[in-house]
C-alpha positions in Angstrom: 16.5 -4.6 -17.2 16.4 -2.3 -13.7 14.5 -3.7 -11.1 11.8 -1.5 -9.5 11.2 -0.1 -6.4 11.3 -2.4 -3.5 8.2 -0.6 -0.9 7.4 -3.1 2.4 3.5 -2.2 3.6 3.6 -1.3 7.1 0.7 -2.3 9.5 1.1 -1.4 12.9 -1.6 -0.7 15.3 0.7 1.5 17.5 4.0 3.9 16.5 5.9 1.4 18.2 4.7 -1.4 16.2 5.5 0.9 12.9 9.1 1.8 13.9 9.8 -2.0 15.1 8.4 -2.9 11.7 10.3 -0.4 9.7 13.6 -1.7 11.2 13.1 -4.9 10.2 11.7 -4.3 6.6 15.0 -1.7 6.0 16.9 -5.1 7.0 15.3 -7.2 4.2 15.9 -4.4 1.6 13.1 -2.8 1.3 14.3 0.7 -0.9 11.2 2.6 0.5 8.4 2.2 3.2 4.2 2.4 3.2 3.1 3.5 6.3 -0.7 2.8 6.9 -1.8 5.7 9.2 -5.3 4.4 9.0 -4.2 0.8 10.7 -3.7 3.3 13.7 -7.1 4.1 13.8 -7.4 0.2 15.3 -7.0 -1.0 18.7 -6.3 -4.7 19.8 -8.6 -5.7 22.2 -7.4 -9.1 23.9 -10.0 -12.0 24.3 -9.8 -14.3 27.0 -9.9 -18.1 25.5 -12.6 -19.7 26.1 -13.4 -22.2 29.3 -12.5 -26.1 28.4 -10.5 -24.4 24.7 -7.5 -26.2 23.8 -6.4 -23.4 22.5 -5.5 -21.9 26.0 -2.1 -20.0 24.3 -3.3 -18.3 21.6 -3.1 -14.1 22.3 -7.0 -13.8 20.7 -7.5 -10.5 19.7 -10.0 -8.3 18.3 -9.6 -5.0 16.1 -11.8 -1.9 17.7 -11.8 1.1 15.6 -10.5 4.2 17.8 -11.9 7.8 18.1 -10.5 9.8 15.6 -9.8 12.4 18.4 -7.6 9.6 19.6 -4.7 10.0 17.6 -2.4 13.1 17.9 -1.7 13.0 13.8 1.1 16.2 13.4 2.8 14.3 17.2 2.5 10.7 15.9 4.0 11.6 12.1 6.7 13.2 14.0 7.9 10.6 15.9 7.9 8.1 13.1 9.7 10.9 10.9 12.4 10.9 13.8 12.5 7.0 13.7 12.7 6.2 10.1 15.4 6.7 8.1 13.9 5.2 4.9 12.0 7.2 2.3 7.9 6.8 3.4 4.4 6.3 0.9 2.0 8.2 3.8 -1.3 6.5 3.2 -4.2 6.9 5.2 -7.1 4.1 3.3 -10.8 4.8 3.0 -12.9 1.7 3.8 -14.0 2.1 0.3 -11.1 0.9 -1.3 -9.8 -1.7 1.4 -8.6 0.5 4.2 -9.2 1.0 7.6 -9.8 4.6 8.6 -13.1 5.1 10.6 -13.9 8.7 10.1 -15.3 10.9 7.6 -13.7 12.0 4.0 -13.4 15.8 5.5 -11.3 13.8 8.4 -9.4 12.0 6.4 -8.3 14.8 4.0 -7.5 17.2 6.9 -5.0 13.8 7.8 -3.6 14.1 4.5 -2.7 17.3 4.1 -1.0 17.5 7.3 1.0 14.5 6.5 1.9 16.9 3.0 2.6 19.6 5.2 5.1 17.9 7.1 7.1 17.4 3.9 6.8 13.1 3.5 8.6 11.7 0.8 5.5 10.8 -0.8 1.4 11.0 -0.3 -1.2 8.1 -1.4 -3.4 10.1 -3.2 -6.7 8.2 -4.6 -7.9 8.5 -7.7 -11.3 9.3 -7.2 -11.1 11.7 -4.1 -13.1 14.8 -5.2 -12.0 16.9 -8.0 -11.8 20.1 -6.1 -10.2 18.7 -2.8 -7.5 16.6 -4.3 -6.5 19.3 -6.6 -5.3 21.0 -3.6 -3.3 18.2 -2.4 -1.9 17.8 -5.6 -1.0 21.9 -5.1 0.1 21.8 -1.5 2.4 18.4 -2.5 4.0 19.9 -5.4 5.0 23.2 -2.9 6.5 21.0 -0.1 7.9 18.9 -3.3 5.9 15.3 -1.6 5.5 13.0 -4.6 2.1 11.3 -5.3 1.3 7.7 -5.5 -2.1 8.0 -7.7 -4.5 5.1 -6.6 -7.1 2.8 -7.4 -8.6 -0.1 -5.6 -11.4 -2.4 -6.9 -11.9 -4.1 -3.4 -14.3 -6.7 -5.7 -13.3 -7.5 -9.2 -10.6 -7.3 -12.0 -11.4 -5.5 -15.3 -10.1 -6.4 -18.0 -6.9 -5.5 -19.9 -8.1 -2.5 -21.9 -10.1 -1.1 -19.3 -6.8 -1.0 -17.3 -5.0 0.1 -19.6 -7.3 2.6 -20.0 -7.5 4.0 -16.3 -3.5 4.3 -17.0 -3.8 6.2 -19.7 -6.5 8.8 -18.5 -4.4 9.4 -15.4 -1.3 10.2 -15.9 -1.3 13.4 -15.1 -2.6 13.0 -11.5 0.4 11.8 -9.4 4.2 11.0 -10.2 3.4 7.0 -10.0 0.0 5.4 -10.5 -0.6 2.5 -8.6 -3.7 0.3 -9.7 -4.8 -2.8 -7.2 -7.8 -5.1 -7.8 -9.6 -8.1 -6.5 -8.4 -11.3 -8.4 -10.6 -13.9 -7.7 -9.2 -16.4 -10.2 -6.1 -17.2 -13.1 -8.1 -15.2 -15.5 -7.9 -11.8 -13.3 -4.3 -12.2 -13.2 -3.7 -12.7 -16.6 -5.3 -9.1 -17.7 -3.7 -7.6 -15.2 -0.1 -9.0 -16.8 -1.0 -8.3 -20.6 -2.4 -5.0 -19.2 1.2 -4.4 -17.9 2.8 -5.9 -20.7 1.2 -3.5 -23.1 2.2 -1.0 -21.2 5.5 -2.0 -21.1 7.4 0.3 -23.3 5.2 3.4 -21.2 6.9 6.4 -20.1 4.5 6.0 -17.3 5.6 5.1 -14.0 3.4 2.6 -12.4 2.8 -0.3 -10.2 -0.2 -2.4 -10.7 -1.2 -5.9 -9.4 -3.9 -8.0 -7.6 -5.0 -9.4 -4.3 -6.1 -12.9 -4.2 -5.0 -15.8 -6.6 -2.5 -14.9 -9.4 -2.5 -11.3 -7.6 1.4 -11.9 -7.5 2.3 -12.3 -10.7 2.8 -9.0 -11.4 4.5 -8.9 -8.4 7.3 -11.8 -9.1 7.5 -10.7 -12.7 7.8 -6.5 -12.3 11.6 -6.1 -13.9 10.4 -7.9 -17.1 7.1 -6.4 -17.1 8.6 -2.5 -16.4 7.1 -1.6 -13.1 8.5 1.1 -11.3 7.2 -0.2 -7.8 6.6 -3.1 -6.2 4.5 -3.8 -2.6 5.6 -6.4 -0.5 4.9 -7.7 3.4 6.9 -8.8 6.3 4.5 -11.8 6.2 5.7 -14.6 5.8 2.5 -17.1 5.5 2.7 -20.2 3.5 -0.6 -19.2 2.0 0.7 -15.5 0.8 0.2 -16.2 -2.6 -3.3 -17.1 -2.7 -3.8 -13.7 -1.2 -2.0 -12.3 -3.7 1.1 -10.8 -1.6 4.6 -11.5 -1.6 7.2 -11.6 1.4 10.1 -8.6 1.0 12.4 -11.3 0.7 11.2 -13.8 -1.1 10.7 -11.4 -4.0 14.0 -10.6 -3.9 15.4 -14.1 -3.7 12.9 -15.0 -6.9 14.5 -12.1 -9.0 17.7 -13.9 -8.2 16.4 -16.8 -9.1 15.0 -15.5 -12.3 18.3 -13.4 -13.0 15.8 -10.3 -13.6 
């Protein structure tokens, strides 16, 4: 069996923190890199602890969301182009589906296209940006030859396994890889999500589909047998990763291994 796609989620708040991240993750084998534009829409502002705290070391921070006059998008895509070597997923996230980015739709398409413009390896493209609008992304990637991640993200629940199946099926025509993410918020959730996948198995359809919160993972551990073309991993390397559903770069690896996938 192949094994898929190794991509590493990046999550800086600053280019710096995206290239020093991008190092590291191309050291633990990641084959290709997410970069979350919308995370730099998010400053750190630094609390002081409180008086008589224990806790008098800890860097206490909080996340403020920036201006989007603030970042310089064509400038900041260029330097990370210049500083990363690896194949890049450009995604900038809606709140809506779990990201970040503080403006408007019209603001975050106009981010979008001049990522495409600038001829990244591939664009996150989600599903159910307006008919019209992504059309032309779709037109504009296909003429600067970006490839499309098509995506879906239920930030509160799981379907189940033939409604999944289902979104597969009625979009595969809308980007070169689908990517479907939901909410697991028990065993249950994970388990349509794998007979989903295992259905889907023999698919000519390139896609990556998995969960966030318990049994999220399994997906994740088990993509060679189950056919995925892509897997998402972290840098993270929190004892409680699986109950959020992630997986660290290199513990996935180490687990195929393991599993002699």
């Amino acid at each position: 069996m192949n094994r898929p796609l190794v991509c590493v989620s990046i999550e800086g708040f600053s280019v710096k923190e995206c290239i020093k991240a991008a190092g590291l993750a191309t050291l633990a084998g990641a084959d290709i890199l997410e970069i979350r534009f919308d995370f730099l829409y998010l400053s750190k502002v630094y609390q002081k602890p409180q008086e008589g705290s224990e806790d008098t070391n800890a860097s206490r921070y909080e996340l403020i969301p920036r201006e989007v006059s603030e970042v310089d998008v064509s400038n900041t895509i260029s330097r990370l182009k210049e500083a990363i070597e690896k194949p890049v997923i450009f995604t900038c996230r809606s709140t809506a589906e779990g990201g970040k980015f503080p403006g408007t739709e019209e603001e975050r398409l106009k981010i979008l296209t001049k990522a495409i413009e600038s001829n990244v390896s591939w664009v996150d493209l989600e599903i159910n940006i307006e008919s019209k609008e992504r059309k032309q992304l779709m037109k504009l990637a296909g003429d600067s030859n970006t490839k499309i991640v098509s995506s879906h993200h239920d930030i509160e629940k799981t379907p189940d396994a033939e409604n999944i199946i289902s979104l597969i099926e009625d979009n595969g025509d809308t980007g070169d890889l689908i990517k479907l993410c939901f909410k697991t918020n028990d065993h249950h959730d994970g388990i349509e999500i794998v007979t989903a996948c295992w259905s889907l198995r023999n698919s000519k359809q390139q896609m990556s589909l998995m969960g966030l919160g318990p049994s999220g993972d399994w997906t994740r551990l088990h993509a060679p047998l189950l056919n995925q073309a892509m897997v998402y991993a972290t840098l993270e390397s929190d004892f409680h990763l699986g109950k959020k559903g992630l997986i660290n770069v290199r513990d996935l690896t180490d687990a195929w291994d393991m599993l002699e996938y």
